[in-house]
KEVO-747780 format. One record per residue (C-alpha): residue in one letter; x, y, z. Coordinates in steps of 0.05 Angstrom, whole numbers, padded with zeros to 5 digits, always signed. Layout:
! residues N
aXYZ ...
END
This chain:
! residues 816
x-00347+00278+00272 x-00275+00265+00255 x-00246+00323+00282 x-00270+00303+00358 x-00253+00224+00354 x-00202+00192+00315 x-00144+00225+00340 x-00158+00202+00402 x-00188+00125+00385 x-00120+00094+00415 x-00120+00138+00468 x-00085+00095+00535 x-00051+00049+00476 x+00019+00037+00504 x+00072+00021+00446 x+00143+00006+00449 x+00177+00000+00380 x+00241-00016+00371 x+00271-00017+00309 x+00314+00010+00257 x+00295+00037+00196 x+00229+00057+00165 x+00177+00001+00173 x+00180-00004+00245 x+00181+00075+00249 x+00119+00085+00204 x+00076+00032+00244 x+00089+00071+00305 x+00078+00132+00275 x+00008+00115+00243 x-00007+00093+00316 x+00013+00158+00344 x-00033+00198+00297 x-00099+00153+00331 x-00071+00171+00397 x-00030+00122+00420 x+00034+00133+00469 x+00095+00100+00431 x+00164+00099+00468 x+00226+00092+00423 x+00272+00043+00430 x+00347+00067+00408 x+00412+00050+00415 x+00457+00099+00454 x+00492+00127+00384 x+00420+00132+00354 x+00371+00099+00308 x+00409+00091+00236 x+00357+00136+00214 x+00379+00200+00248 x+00444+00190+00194 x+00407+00190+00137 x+00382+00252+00124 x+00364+00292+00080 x+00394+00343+00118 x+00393+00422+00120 x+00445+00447+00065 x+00476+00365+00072 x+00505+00391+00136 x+00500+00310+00173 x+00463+00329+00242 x+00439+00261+00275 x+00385+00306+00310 x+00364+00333+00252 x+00344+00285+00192 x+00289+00301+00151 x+00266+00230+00142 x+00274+00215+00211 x+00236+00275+00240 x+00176+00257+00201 x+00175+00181+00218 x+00191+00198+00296 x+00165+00270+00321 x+00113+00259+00383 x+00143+00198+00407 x+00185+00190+00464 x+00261+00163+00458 x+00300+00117+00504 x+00366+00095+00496 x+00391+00033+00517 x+00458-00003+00512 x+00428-00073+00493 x+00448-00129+00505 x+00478-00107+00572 x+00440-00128+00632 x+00418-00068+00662 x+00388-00048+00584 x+00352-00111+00590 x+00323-00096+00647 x+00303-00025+00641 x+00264-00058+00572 x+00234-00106+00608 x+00209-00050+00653 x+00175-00017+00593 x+00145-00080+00564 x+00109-00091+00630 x+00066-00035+00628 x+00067-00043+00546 x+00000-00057+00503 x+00050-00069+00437 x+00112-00083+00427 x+00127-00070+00355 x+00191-00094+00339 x+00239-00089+00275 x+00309-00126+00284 x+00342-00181+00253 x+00325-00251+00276 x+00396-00254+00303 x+00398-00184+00339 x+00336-00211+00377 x+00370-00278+00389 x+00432-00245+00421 x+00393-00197+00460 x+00349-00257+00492 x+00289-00225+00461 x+00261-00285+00419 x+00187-00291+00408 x+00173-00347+00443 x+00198-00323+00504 x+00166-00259+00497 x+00098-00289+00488 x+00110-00333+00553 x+00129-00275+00593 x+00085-00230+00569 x+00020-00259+00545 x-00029-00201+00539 x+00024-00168+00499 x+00008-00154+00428 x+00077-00178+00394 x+00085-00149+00322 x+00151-00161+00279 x+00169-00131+00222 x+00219-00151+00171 x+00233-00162+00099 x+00225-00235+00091 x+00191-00254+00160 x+00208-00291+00227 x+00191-00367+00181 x+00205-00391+00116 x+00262-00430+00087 x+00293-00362+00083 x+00274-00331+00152 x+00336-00303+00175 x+00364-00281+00114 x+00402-00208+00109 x+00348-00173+00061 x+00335-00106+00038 x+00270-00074+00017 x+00297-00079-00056 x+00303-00160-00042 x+00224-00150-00028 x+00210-00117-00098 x+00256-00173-00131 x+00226-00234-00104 x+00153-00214-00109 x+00149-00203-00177 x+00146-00126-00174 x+00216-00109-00195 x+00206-00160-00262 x+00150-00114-00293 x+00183-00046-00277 x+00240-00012-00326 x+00248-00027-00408 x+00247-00098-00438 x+00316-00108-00453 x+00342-00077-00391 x+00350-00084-00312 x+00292-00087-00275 x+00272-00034-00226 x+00256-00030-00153 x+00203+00010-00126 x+00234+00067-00103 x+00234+00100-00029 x+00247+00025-00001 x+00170+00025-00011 x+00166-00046+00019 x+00185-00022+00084 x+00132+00035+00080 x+00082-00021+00068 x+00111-00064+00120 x+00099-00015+00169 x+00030+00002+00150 x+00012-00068+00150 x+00043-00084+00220 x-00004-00019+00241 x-00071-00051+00212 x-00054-00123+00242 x-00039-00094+00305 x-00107-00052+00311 x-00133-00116+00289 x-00102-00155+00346 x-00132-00105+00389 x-00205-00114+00370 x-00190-00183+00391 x-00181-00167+00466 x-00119-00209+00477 x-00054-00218+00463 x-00027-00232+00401 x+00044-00248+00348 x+00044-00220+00291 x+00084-00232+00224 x+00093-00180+00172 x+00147-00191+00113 x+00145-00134+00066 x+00165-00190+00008 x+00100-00216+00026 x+00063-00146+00028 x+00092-00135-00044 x+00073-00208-00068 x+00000-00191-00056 x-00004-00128-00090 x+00042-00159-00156 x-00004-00214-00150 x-00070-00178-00149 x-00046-00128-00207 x-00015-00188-00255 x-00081-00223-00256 x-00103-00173-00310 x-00056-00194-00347 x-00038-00272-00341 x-00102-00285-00340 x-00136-00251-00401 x-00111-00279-00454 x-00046-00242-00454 x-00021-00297-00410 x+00051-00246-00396 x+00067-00190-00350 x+00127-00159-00377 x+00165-00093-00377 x+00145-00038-00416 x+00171+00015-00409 x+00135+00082-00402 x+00061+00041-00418 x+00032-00021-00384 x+00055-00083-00416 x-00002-00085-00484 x-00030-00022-00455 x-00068-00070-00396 x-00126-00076-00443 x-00145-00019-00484 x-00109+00047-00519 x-00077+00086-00477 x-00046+00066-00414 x+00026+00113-00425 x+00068+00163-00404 x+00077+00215-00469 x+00123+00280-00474 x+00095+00349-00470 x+00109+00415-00480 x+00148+00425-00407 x+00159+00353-00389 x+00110+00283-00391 x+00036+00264-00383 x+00000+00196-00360 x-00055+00182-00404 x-00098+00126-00381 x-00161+00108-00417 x-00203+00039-00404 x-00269+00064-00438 x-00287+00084-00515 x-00330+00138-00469 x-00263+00167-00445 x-00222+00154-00501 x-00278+00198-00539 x-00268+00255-00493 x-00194+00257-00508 x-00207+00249-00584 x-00255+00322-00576 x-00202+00354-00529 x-00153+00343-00588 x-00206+00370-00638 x-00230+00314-00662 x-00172+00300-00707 x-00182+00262-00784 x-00151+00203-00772 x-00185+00184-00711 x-00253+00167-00742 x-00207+00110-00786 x-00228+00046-00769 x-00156+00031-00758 x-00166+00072-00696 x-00237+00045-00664 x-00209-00013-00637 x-00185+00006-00575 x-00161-00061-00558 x-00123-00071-00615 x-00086-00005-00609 x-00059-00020-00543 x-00036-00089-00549 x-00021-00086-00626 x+00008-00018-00653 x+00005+00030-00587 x+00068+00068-00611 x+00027+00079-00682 x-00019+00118-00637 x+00029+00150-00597 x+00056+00182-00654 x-00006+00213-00672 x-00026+00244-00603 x+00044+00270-00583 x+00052+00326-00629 x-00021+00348-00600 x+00015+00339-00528 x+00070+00384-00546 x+00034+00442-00557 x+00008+00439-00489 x+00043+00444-00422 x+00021+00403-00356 x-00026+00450-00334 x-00062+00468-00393 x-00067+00391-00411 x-00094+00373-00336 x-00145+00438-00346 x-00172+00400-00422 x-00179+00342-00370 x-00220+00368-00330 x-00253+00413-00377 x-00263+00349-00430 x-00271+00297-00370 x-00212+00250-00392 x-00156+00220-00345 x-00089+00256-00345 x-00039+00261-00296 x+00025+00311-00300 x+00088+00271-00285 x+00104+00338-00229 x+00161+00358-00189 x+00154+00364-00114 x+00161+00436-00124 x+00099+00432-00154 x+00078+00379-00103 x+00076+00418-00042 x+00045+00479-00074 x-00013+00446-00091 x-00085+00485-00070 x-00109+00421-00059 x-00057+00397-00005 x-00068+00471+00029 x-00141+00465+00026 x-00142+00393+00070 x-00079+00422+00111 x-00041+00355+00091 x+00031+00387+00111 x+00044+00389+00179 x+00101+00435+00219 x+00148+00388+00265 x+00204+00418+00316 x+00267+00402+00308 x+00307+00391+00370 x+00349+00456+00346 x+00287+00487+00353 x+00273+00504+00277 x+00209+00478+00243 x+00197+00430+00183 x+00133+00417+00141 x+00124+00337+00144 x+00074+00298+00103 x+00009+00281+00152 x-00034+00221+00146 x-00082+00217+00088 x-00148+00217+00132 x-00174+00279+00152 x-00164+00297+00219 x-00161+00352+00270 x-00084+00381+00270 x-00048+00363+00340 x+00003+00418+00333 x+00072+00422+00322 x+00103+00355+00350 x+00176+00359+00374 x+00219+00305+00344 x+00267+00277+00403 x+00333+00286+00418 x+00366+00202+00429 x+00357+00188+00499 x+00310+00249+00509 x+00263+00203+00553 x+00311+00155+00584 x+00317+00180+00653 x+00242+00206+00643 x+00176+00169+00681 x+00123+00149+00616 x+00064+00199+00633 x+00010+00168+00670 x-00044+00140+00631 x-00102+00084+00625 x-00088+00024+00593 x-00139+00022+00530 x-00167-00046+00555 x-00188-00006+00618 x-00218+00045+00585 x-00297+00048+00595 x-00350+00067+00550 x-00386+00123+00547 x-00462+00126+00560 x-00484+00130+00494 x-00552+00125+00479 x-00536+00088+00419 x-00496+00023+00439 x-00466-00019+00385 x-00504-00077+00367 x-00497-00143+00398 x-00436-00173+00357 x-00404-00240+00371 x-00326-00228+00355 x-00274-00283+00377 x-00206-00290+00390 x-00189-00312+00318 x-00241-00276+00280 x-00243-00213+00318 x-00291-00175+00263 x-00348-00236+00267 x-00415-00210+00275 x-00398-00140+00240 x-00442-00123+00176 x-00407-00084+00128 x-00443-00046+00065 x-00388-00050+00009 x-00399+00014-00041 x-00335+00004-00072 x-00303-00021-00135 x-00243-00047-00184 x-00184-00055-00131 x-00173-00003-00064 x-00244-00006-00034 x-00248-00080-00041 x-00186-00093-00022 x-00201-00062+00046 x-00270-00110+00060 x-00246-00166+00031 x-00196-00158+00097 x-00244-00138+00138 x-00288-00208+00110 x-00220-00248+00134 x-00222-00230+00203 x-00305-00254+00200 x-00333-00189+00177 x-00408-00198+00138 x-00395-00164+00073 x-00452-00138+00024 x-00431-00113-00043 x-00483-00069-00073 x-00484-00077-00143 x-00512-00064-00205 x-00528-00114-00270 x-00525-00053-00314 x-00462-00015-00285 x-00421-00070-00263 x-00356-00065-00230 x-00293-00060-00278 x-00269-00117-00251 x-00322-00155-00271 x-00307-00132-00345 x-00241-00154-00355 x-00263-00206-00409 x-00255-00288-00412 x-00208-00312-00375 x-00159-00371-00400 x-00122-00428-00360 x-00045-00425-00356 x-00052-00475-00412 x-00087-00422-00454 x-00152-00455-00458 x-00212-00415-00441 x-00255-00413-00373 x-00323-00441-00380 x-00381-00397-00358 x-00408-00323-00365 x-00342-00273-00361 x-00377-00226-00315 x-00369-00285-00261 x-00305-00326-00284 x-00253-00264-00266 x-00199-00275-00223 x-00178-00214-00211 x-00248-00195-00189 x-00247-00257-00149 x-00182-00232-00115 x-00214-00172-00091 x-00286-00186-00072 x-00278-00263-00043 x-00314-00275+00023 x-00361-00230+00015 x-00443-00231-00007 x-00475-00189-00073 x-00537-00162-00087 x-00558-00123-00140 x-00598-00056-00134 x-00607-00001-00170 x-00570+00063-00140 x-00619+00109-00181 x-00691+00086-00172 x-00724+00123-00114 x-00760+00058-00084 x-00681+00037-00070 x-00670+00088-00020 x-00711+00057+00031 x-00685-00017+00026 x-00608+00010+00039 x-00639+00060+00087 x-00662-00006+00124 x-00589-00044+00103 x-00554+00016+00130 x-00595+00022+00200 x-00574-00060+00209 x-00496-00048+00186 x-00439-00030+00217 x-00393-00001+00169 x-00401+00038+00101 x-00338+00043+00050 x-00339+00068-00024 x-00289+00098-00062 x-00327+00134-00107 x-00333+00205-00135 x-00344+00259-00077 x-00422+00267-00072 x-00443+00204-00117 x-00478+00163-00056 x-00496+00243-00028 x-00536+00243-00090 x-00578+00178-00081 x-00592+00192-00003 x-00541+00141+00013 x-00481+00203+00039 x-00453+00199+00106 x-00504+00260+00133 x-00567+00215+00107 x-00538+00149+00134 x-00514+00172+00203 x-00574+00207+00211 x-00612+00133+00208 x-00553+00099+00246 x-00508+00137+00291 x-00466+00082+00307 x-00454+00069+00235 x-00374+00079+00213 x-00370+00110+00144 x-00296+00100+00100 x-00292+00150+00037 x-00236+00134-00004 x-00243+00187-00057 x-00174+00196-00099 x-00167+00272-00072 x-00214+00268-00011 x-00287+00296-00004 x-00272+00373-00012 x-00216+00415-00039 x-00199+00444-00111 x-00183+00376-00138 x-00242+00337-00100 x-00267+00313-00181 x-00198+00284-00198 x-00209+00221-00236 x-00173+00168-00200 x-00126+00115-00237 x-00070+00096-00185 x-00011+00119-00249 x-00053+00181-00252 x-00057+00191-00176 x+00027+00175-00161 x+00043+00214-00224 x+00004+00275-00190 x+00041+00266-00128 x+00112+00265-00154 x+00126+00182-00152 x+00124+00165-00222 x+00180+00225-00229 x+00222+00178-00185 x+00221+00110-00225 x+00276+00115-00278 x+00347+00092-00296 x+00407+00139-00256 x+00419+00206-00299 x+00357+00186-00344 x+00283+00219-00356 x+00235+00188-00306 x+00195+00127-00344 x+00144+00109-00289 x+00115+00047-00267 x+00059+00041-00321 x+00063-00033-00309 x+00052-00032-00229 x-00009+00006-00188 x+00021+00012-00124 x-00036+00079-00116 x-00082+00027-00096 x-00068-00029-00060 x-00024+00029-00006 x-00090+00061-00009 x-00128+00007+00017 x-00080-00010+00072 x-00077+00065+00098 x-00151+00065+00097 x-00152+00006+00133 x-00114+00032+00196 x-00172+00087+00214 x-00226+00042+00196 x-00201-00007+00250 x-00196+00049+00299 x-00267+00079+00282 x-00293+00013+00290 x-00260+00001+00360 x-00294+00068+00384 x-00361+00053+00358 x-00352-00015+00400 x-00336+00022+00457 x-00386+00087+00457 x-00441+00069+00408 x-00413+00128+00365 x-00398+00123+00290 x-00360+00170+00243 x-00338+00191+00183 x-00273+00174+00150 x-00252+00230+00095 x-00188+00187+00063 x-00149+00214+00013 x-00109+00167-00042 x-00062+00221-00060 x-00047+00228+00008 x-00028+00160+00026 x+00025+00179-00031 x+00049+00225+00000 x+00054+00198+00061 x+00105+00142+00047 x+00148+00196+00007 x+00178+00236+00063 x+00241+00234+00033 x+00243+00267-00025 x+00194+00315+00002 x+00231+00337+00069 x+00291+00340+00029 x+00252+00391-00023 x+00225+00432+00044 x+00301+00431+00066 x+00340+00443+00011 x+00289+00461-00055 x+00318+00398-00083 x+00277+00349-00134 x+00296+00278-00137 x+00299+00247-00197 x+00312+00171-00216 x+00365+00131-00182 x+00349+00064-00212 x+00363+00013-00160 x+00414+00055-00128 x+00407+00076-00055 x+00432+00135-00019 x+00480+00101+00037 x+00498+00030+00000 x+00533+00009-00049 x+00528-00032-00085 x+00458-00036-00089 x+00418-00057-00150 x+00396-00114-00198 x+00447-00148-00240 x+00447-00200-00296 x+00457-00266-00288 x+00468-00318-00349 x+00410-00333-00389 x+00359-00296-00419 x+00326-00239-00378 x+00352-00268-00313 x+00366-00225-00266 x+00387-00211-00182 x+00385-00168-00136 x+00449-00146-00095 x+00462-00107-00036 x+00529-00091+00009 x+00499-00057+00063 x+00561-00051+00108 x+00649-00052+00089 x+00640-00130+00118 x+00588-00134+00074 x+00630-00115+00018 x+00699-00150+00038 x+00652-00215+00038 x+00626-00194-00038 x+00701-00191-00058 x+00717-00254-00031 x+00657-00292-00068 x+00681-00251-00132 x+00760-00282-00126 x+00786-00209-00099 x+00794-00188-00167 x+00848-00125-00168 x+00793-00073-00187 x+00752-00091-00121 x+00806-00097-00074 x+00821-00015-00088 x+00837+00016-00012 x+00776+00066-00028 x+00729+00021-00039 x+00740-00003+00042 x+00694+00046+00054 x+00614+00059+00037 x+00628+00131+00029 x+00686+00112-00027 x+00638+00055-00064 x+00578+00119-00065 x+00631+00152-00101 x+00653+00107-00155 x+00577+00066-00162 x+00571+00072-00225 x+00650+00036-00241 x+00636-00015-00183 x+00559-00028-00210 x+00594-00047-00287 x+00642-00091-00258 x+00600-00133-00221 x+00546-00140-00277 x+00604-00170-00313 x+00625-00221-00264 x+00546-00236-00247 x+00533-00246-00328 x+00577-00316-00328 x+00540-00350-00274 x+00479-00376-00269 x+00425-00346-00217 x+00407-00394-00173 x+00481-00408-00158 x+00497-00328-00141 x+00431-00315-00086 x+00447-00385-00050 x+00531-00374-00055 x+00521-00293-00043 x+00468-00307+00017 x+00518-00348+00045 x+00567-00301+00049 x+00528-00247+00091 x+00498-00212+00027 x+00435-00194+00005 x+00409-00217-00056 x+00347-00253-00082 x+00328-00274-00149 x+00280-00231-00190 x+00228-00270-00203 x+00158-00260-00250 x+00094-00276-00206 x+00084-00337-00238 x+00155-00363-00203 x+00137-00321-00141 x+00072-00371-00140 x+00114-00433-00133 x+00174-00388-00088 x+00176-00435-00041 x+00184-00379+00019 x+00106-00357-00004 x+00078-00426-00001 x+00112-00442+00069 x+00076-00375+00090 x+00011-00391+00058 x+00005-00327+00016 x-00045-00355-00017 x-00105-00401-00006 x-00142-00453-00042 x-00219-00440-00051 x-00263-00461-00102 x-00313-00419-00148 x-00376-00448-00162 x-00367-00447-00237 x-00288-00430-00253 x-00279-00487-00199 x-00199-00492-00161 x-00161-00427-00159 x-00112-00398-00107 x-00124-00330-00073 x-00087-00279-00037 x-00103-00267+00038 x-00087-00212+00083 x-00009-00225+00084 x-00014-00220+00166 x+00012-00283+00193 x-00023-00282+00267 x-00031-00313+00323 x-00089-00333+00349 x-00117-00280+00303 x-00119-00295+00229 x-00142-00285+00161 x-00181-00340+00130 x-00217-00337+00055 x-00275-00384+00061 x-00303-00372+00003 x-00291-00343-00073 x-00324-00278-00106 x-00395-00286-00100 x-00445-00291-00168 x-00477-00232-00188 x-00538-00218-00144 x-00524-00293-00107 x-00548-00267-00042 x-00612-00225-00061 x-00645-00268-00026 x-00613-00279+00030 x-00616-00205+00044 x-00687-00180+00017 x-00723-00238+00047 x-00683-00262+00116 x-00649-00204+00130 x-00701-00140+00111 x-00767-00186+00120 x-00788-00171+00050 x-00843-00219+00024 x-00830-00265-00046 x-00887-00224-00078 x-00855-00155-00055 x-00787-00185-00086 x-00810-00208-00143 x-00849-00134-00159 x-00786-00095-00134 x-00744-00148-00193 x-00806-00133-00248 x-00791-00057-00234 x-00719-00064-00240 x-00697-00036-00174 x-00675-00103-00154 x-00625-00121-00218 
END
């Protein structure tokens, strides 16, 4: 089970991160919770971190920092002085005995300490080398001073979040940095199943370019051909009526429909009002692209009769998609959070407690972890322990199979059953397909996956794709390329016994659907392990497998609005309008998934033992909000929008530039920082003001300092401010739609994207695991494959069934 294994998979892993800030932090700390032994890295006045808070009644305590203490408890913490020589060597010291070396400083910082790559690698070359950064270690803009909020401007995130008309919005939480880290985590456990050393290359600009990518192919691609802001809906509702966030009788709702099925249920929940059986009002389509505010008009006076709770019981009780815009008040009183024990107590060095979001897998609690003092562990021997590559298996009497990994495609040889749909799951195995991974899609002619039913999709020229629409979808394409299909039907009883036989040949299981749908068909992790102990089994239900709100219905909106994040996105001092437009629910779903799966499938190498991965989408939420929610646990404070605006800078934000909707982001994340800002602006009189010398002064007068410099940024043009304002020691990037971020010419240096060609849409360019690695690395060698391509293949070669046994099983319609 579980309970007994995972927390202890990277048991004898030795990790030194050092790093400022969250992404670094979070990639250690996912490592920690599989076991790992990570040693800190600090300088002697701290990591930044420890001054950011939130703190106990805003009392600063660099011991005691909400956000810190739930990135950092359980690790160990060493101060050192670096660059000076004895620092040097006392790191050196650590990275000898070190498995991973996760690092997260500037390109300079590393320079100046002597710490570059290259000579890393040379010195150390069974060392696992990861870095972490905003805009990566190559690239015509490696280097560059840049913020997480230069991440959501460049990737085309940040151009489809807010209200036409008005700034853009960041994701908030510094969200690229969460995703940074959780990506450097995944490569890293990746690296290991590789047996040797490796560099790795995250940039969170990158992370975020994937996921913008992925998401905007619904809608540049179906005959739409723009991705714009909205608002509080998805730009033309993302295909059918409704895709919004609506007022209710104590605050807002997100109500997501893609299906005439679910838009009935709605329609009987509001008792089954006149005006909906007007034709005007069948087209689904129409209504969200053409008149969705008409329709609005007509549901919101139902909505405010009802509060949250009453509308999320006629959810459940009707079967329709709604998800409560909530509070963290709310939050962290949710039964189902209790139930699955997601909250975890962490010591503070004071000696008080705090509850901390956990991981979103389900795992055996490791008690109350005390979060270090700086320099606890300087003077302190690391404990004793085997390196993981010395670790021996256990005598299992069920080995892993024979596999043939290598040092690039670490995965090769592992068979992979792929249950999933639409975006998370197959996000997850088309990674796992990368790194040489056999992936079988089980599907279905007569219940197809969604994304196969996004419609015809049209050339950037706005002519139409040639060929049936179930096979010409890019955005299914995206998510499913590398891997094989085969059609079966789930329901008929002479199935059971060709995925039995599937199952007892694979190596991993993942679907993300309802708890108990594969249960029902024989095909649940009790009935599968049973056939093939060794077998590793990823659930990625929205709420987990058990708990009150195991049936939620899972739209990523619905699931971030449920956890408190669509609450955050907003305009300072204004009602929250979400991010409609952008699912962040599911690509940070898949990546979090991704981290146990790698672990799971290292143990089954090792012992011949598989297991069963309960993941949780709301979860992984949670999990990259510890912010807001410490500070709730700390102080019964919600947070509410910011805009662009970040607790210790300013200025921080997205400004105009001349032109039409052209926009960039700024950041002066130090008083040199600033002074340099001035100086590009002429010193102008109201910038040169003794209080705004300081950050604390600039925090105080934002909102003055944040309409003066729109002003100045309006009269020139945007290309000219990000190369004359990078110059200067700022950060800033230009906010770009993903069409510009496809020709960004820091992406193409990095190869975000790969050219493949489909069989009958012919040319197109895909996303890859944005891991740049070394000698380990992604490669797509192939697009989506046809519906049922691979029968086959798989009936015949793999499962030895005759053509006449085929050809009956096809007649009968279990093979379809």
């Amino acid at each position: 089970m579980i309970e007994e294994t995972l927390p202890q998979a990277m048991q004898g892993l030795r990790v030194i991160e050092w790093g400022e800030g969250i992404a670094a932090a979070h990639c250690g700390r996912l490592l920690l919770e599989l076991g790992a032994g990570v040693t800190k890295i600090e300088p002697v006045q701290g990591d930044a971190l420890r001054r950011r808070g939130p703190f106990r009644d805003d009392k600063p305590d660099n011991e005691s920092g909400g956000l810190f203490a739930a990135l950092n408890a359980g690790k160990r913490s060493v101060a050192l002085a670096l660059p000076e020589r004895h620092a040097l060597e006392r790191l050196h010291q650590h990275l000898a005995d070190a498995d991973v070396f996760i690092i997260g400083q500037t390109l300079e910082w590393r320079r100046h300490c002597g710490l570059e790559i290259e000579s890393l690698r040379s010195r150390y070359p069974d060392l696992i080398i990861a870095s972490l950064s905003v805009l990566g270690d190559s690239g015509p803009h490696a280097g560059a001073l840049a913020l997480s909020l230069d991440a959501c401007a460049v990737s085309g995130v940040a151009w489809v979040i807010g209200e036409p008309g008005r700034a853009p919005l960041a994701l908030p939480l510094e969200q690229a940095d969460w995703q940074a880290g959780a990506h450097g985590a995944a490569a890293i456990l990746m690296a290991c199943l590789s047996g040797s050393g490796a560099q790795i290359d995250i940039a969170g600009a990158d992370v975020l370019a994937c996921a913008a990518g992925t998401n905007g192919l619904i809608y540049l691609c179906h005959g739409l051909q723009r991705w714009e802001r909205a608002g509080r809906r998805a730009f033309a509702s993302g295909g059918p009526y409704p895709y919004v966030i609506l007022p209710c009788k104590d605050g807002a709702v997100c109500l997501i429909g893609r299906s005439r099925q679910e838009w009935a249920r709605l329609v009987q929940a509001m008792g089954n009002p006149a005006w909906a059986s007007e034709p005007r009002y069948q087209d689904l389509h129409a209504m969200g692209r053409d008149y969705p505010e008409e329709v609005d008009a007509l549901i919101v006076p139902w909505l405010m009769q009802h509060t949250q709770a009453e509308l999320l019981a006629l959810g459940e009780q009707f079967g329709f998609p709604v998800g409560p815009l909530r509070s963290y008040q709310d939050v962290v009183a949710t039964p189902q959070f209790a139930h699955r024990e997601f909250f975890r107590l962490v010591r503070l060095p004071d000696g008080s407690e705090l509850s901390v979001p956990g991981v979103p897998w389900r795992t055996r609690s490791s008690g109350v972890r005390q979060v270090p003092r700086v320099g606890q562990h300087t003077d302190s021997p690391a404990p004793k322990q085997h390196a993981l590559r010395d670790l021996q298996p256990s005598r299992d009497p069920q080995p892993s199979r024979d596999l043939q990994p290598s040092r690039e495609q670490p995965l090769a040889g592992l068979r992979v059953l792929d249950f999933s749909w639409v975006w998370s799951g197959p996000l997850v195995t088309s990674i796992l397909a990368e790194f040489g991974a056999e992936v079988i899609k089980i599907e279905h002619g007569q219940r197809l996956d969604n994304s196969r039913l996004r419609g015809r999709p049209v050339r950037e020229d706005g002519s139409p794709v040639e060929g049936p629409s179930i096979e010409i979808g890019p955005y299914y394409h995206q998510t499913n390329h590398n891997k094989l299909s085969i059609t079966i039907d789930l329901k008929s009883p002479e199935a059971r016994p060709l995925l039995e036989q599937l199952a007892a040949k694979s190596d991993v299981v993942v679907e993300n659907l309802s708890p108990g749908a594969l249960a029902r068909q024989g095909m649940g992790w009790p009935q599968l392990s049973a056939i093939n102990p060794r077998l590793v089994y990823l659930s990625m239900a929205a709420a987990g497998q058990d708990g009150p709100a195991a049936g939620m219905r899972a739209y990523a909106p619905i699931m971030s609005s449920f956890c408190g994040f669509e609450a955050l996105v907003g305009y300072a001092d204004e009602e929250a309008i979400g991010m409609m437009n952008f699912g962040l629910g599911d690509p940070n779903a898949a990546i979090h998934a991704l981290v146990p799966l790698l672990a799971a499938i290292d143990i089954a190498r090792r012992t011949g033992r598989g297991q069963h991965i309960d993941m949780a989408q709301i979860e992984a939420i949670l999990s990259v909000s510890a912010e807001p929610i410490t500070d709730w646990f700390m102080n019964r404070r919600q947070a509410r929008p910011q805009g662009n605006r970040h607790p210790e800078i300013a200025p921080h934000g997205i400004f105009p530039a001349l032109g039409d909707d052209r926009w960039v982001s700024i950041a002066a994340p130090d008083d040199q920082a600033w002074q340099s800002l001035v100086a590009c602006m002429g010193s102008p009189d109201w910038a040169s003001v003794e209080a705004y010398r300081t950050a604390a002064g600039r925090l105080a007068q934002v909102a003055s300092i944040e309409d003066r410099l729109a002003q100045w940024t309006s009269t020139r043009e945007r290309d000219w401010l990000v190369s004359s304002l990078r110059a200067a020691g700022l950060a800033c990037s230009p906010v770009q739609d993903v069409r510009e971020q496809w020709q960004d010419p820091h992406f193409v240096a990095r190869g975000v994207r790969q050219a493949v060609v489909h069989p009958i849409s012919g040319a197109e360019q895909l996303y890859r695991a944005p891991w740049l690695m070394s000698p380990v690395r992604p490669i797509i060698r192939s697009s989506a494959p046809l519906l049922g391509q691979h029968n086959q293949d798989v009936f015949s070669k793999l499962l030895g069934l005759s053509p006449e046994r085929i050809a009956a099983l096809q007649a009968a319609g279990v093979i379809a």
